[in-house]
C-alpha positions in Angstrom: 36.0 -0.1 139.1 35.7 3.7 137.9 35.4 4.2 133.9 38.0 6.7 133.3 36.3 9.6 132.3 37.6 13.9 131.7 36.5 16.0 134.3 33.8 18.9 133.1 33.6 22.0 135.5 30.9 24.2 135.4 32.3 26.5 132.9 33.0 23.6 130.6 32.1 23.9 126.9 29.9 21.2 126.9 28.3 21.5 130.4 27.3 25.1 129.1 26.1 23.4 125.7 24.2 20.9 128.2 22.5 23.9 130.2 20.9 25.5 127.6 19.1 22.3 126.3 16.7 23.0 129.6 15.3 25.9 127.3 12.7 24.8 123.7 14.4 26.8 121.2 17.8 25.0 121.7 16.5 21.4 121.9 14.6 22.6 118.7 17.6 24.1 116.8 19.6 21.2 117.8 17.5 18.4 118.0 18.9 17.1 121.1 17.6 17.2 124.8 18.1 16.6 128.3 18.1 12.6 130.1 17.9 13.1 133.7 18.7 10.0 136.3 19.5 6.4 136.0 16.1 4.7 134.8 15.8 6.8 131.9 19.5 6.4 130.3 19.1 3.3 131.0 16.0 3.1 128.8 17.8 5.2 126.0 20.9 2.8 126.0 18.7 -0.1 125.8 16.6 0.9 123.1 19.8 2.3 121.6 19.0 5.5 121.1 21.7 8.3 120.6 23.6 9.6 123.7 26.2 12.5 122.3 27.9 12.9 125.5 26.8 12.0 129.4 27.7 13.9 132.6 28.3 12.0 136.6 28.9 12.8 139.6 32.7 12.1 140.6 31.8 9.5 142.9 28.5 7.7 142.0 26.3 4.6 142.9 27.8 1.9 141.0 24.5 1.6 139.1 25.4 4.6 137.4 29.0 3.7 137.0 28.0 1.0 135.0 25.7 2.9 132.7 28.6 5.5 132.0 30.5 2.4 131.4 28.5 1.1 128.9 27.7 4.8 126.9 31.6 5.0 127.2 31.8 1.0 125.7 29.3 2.8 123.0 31.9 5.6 122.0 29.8 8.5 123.8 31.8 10.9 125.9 31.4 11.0 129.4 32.5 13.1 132.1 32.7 13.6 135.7 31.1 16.9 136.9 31.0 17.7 141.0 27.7 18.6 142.7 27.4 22.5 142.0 28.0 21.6 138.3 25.3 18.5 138.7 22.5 20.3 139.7 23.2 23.3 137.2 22.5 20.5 134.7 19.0 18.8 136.5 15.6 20.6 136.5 14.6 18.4 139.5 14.4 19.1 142.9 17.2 16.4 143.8 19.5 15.9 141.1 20.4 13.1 140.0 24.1 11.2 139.8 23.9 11.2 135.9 22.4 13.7 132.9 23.0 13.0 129.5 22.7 14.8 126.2 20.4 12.6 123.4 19.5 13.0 120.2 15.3 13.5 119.5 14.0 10.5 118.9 10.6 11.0 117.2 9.8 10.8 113.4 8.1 12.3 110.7 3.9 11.4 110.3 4.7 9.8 107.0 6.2 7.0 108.4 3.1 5.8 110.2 2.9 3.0 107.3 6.2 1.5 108.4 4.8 1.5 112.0 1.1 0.6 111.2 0.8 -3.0 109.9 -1.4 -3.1 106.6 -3.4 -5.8 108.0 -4.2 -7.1 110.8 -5.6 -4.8 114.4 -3.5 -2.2 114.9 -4.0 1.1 117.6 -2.4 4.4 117.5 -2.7 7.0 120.2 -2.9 10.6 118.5 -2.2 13.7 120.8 -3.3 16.7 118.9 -3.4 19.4 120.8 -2.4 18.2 124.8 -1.2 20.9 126.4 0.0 19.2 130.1 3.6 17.5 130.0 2.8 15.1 132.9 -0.6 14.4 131.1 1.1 13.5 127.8 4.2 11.8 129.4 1.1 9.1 131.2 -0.6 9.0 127.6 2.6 7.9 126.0 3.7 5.7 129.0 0.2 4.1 128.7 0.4 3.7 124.9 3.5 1.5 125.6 1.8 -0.6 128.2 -1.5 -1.3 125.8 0.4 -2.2 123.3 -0.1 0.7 120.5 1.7 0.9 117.6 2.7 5.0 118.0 2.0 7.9 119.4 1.4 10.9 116.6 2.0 14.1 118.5 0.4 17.5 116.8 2.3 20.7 116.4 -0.1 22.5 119.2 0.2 20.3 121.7 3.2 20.2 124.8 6.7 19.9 123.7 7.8 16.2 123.6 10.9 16.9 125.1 9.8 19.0 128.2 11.8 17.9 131.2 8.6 17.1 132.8 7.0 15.1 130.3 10.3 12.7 129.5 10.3 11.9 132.9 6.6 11.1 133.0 6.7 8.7 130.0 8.9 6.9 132.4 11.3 5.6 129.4 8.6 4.9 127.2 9.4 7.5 124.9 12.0 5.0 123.8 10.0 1.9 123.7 6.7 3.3 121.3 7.5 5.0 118.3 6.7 8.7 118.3 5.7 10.1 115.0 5.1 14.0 114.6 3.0 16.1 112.5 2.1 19.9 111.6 -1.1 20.3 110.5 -3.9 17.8 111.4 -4.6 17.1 107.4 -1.3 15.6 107.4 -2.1 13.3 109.7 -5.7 12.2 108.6 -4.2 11.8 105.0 -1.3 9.1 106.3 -4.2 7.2 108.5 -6.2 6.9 105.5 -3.3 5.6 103.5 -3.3 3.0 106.5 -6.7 2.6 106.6 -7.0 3.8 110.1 -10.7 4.8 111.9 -10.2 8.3 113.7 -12.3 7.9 117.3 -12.4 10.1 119.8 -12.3 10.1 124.1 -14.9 12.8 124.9 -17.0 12.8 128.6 -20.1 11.9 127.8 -19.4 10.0 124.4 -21.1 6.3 124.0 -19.3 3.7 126.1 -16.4 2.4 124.9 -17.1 -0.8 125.6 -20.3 -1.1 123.3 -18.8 0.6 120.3 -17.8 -2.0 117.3 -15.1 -1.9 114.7 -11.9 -1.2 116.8 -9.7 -3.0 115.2 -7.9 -0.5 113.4 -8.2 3.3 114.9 -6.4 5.9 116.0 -7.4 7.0 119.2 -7.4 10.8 119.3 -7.0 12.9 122.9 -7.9 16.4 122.7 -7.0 19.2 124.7 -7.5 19.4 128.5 -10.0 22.6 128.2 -10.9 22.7 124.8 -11.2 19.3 123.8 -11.8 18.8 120.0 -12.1 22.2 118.5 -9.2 22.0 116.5 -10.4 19.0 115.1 -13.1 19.2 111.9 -15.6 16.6 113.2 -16.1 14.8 110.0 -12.7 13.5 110.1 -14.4 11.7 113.3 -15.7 8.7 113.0 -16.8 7.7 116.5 -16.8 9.0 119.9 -16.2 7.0 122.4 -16.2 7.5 126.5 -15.9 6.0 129.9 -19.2 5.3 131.7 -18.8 7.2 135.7 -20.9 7.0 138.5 -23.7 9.8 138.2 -22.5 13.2 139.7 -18.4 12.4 139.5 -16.5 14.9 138.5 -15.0 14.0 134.4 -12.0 12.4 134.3 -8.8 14.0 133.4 -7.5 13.5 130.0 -4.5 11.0 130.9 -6.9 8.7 133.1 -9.5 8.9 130.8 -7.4 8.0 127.6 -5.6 5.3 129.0 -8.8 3.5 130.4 -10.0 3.7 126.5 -6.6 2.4 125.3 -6.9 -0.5 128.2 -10.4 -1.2 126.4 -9.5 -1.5 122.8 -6.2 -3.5 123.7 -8.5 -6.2 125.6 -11.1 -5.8 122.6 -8.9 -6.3 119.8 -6.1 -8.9 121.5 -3.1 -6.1 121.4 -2.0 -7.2 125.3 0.3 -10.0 125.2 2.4 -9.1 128.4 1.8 -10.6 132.0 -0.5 -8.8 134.3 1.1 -6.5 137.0 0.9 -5.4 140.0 -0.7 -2.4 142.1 3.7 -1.7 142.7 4.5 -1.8 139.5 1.6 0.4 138.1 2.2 3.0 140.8 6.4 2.7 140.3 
């Protein structure tokens, strides 16, 4: 049965509102962003995060009925928009039946010691200075999977809210807790505090799978190009890598850091899910 919802026309208030959250400076200056498709309001509703107002198409997949029923059960607006105004609010090739408006969900570095245990293994994935969204979005997705605590984001590195890069976490960015920082010495003084190793992915490092004393790190990914340069590299305790066959090309920076997050996870007992499949890991 259809949740009774006001109709939004192009030209609506909020629809316009909506638009310009596909631009930076407005998801900065209002700390909200864009949630395009079924999978990932699903995600945000589960993990209850905050949806200020969602946008359907008049006649939907009942899938997407019920997740406008249940944001509407939750208080948040919803609206029924037709196809011209749909795909003014979607970035992707096909838009979707259903965009909604949510409030950012990350946090400030200092609450890395409410998310990092003060005993006990614990793994954090640190992206300082990653500048591709689809790279990122598979870091953070891959986080989730391996069973780290957070993911610290630095102020150089890809917008967290990039349409591209939400979609790539694949609803993950709801699932692991995202902590943000400015400068890197505010994030090496709250993993002290922690007592949390800084290693590093970089081609060519000593094999991950030799190095000792994982139990409590931070796994830091550097930029696609430049790598580690905006890192000092005392504050770097180890380097670590991923041994290749001689003469392969190095592997990118999503691939290589979730193969080092996949090792420390099986070193230090972090994976307590089931295994999966070759479908589920390509969904």
């Amino acid at each position: 049965m259809a949740i009774p919802c006001e109709p939004a026309g192009f030209h609506h208030p909020l629809v316009r509102a909506a638009r310009l959250l596909q631009q930076k400076k407005h998801r900065q200056r209002r700390r909200c962003f864009l949630l395009e498709g079924a999978t990932l309001i699903e995600e945000a509703l589960d993990a209850g995060a905050r949806l200020l107002s969602v946008f359907l198409l008049s006649k939907p997949d009942p899938h997407i009925e019920m997740l406008a029923a249940r944001a509407a059960d939750a208080g948040r607006a919803t609206y029924r928009v037709d196809e011209r105004t749909m795909e003014s609010l979607s970035q992707m090739k096909s838009p979707p039946g259903i965009v909604a408006v949510c409030e950012f969900v990350d946090r400030d570095i200092a609450d890395l010691c409410a998310v990092a245990s003060s005993s006990g293994p614990v793994v954090i994935l640190v992206l300082d200075d990653i500048s591709d969204p689809g790279n990122a979005g598979t870091l953070i997705r891959s986080a989730n999977a391996f069973g780290a605590a957070a993911v610290c984001l630095g102020a150089r590195g890809v917008d967290p809210y990039n349409d591209k890069m939400v979609r790539a976490t694949m609803g993950a960015l709801f699932r692991t807790p995202i902590l943000r920082y400015d400068d890197w010495s505010d994030f090496k003084a709250q993993a002290d505090r922690v007592r949390l190793r800084v290693i590093a992915a970089q081609a060519g490092a000593s094999d991950v799978r030799t190095v000792t004393s994982l139990d409590r790190v931070a796994l830091l990914v550097g930029n696609e190009r430049a790598g580690l340069t905006a890192v000092p590299p005392a504050d770097i305790a180890t380097l670590v890598g991923i041994p290749q066959t001689r003469g392969a090309e190095s592997l990118n920076a999503a691939v290589a850091g979730s193969l080092v997050l996949y090792e420390i996870a099986r070193r230090v007992g972090t994976l307590t899910g089931r295994g999966v499949g070759a479908a589920e890991v390509l969904k």
